[in-house]
C-alpha positions as CSV (number, residue, x, y, z in Angstrom):
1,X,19.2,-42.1,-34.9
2,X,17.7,-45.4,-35.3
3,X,13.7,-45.3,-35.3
4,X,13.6,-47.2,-32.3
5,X,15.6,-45.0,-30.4
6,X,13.5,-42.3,-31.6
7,X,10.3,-43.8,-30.1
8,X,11.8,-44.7,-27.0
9,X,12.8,-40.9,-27.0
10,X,9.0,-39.8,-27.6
11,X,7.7,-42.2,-25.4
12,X,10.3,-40.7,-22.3
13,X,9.3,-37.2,-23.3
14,X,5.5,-38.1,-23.3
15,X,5.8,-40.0,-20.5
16,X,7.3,-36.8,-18.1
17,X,5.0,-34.7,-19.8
18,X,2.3,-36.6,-18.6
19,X,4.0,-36.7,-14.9
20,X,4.4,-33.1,-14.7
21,X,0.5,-32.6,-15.9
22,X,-0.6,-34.9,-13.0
23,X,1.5,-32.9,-11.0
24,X,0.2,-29.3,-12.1
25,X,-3.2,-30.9,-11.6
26,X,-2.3,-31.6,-8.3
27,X,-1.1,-28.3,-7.4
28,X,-3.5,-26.5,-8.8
29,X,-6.3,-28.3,-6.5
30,X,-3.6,-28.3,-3.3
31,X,-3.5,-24.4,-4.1
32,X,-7.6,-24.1,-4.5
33,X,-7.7,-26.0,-0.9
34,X,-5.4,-23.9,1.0
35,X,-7.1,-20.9,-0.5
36,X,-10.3,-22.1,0.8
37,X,-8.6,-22.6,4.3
38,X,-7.5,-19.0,4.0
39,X,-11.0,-17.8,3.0
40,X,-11.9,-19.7,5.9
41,X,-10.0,-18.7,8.9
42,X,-10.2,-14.6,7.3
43,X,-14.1,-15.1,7.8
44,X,-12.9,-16.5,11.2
45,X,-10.9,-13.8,12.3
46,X,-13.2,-11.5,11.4
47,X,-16.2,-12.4,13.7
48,X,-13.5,-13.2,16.5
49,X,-12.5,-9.3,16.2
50,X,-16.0,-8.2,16.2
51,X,-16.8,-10.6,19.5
52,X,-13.5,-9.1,20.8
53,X,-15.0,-5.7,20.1
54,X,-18.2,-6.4,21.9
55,X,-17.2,-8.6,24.9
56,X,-14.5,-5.1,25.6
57,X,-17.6,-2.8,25.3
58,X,-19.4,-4.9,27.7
59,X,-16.1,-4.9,30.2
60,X,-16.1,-1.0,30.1
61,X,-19.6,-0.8,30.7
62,X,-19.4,-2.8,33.8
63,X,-16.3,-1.4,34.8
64,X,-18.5,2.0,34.3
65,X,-20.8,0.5,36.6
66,X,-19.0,-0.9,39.4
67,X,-17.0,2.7,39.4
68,X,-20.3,4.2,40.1
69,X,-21.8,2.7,41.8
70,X,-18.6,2.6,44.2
71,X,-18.7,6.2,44.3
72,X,-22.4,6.2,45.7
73,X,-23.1,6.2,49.3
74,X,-24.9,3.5,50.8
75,X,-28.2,5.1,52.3
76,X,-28.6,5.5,56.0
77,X,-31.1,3.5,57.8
């Protein structure tokens, strides 16, 4: 092989082994990203589960209540 031909060789090679660095770079922080998404929405979830938990303890109480309080008679006058 001529030299030329050689250096157009190593300039191709280089050349996609700097395109597929940009692209790892770029994958790496799309990946970092969408992990912090997932972080994100996991915190998320988990207060929406403990709200869920407390708003259903609140409904039982008051469905407690009103069950009682239905079963009371009203006081004579």
């Amino acid at each position: 092989m001529s030299d030329n031909v050689q250096i157009k060789m190593n300039d191709l090679l280089q050349q996609q082994i700097d395109d597929l660095q940009s692209r790892l770079a770029h994958h790496e922080d799309l990946l970092q990203a969408l992990n912090t998404v997932i972080v994100n929405q996991d915190t998320a979830i988990t207060l929406l589960q403990q709200k869920l938990i407390q708003n259903q303890d609140k409904l039982d109480d008051v469905a407690y209540s009103l069950e009682s309080s239905s079963s009371e008679k009203p006081p004579h006058y």
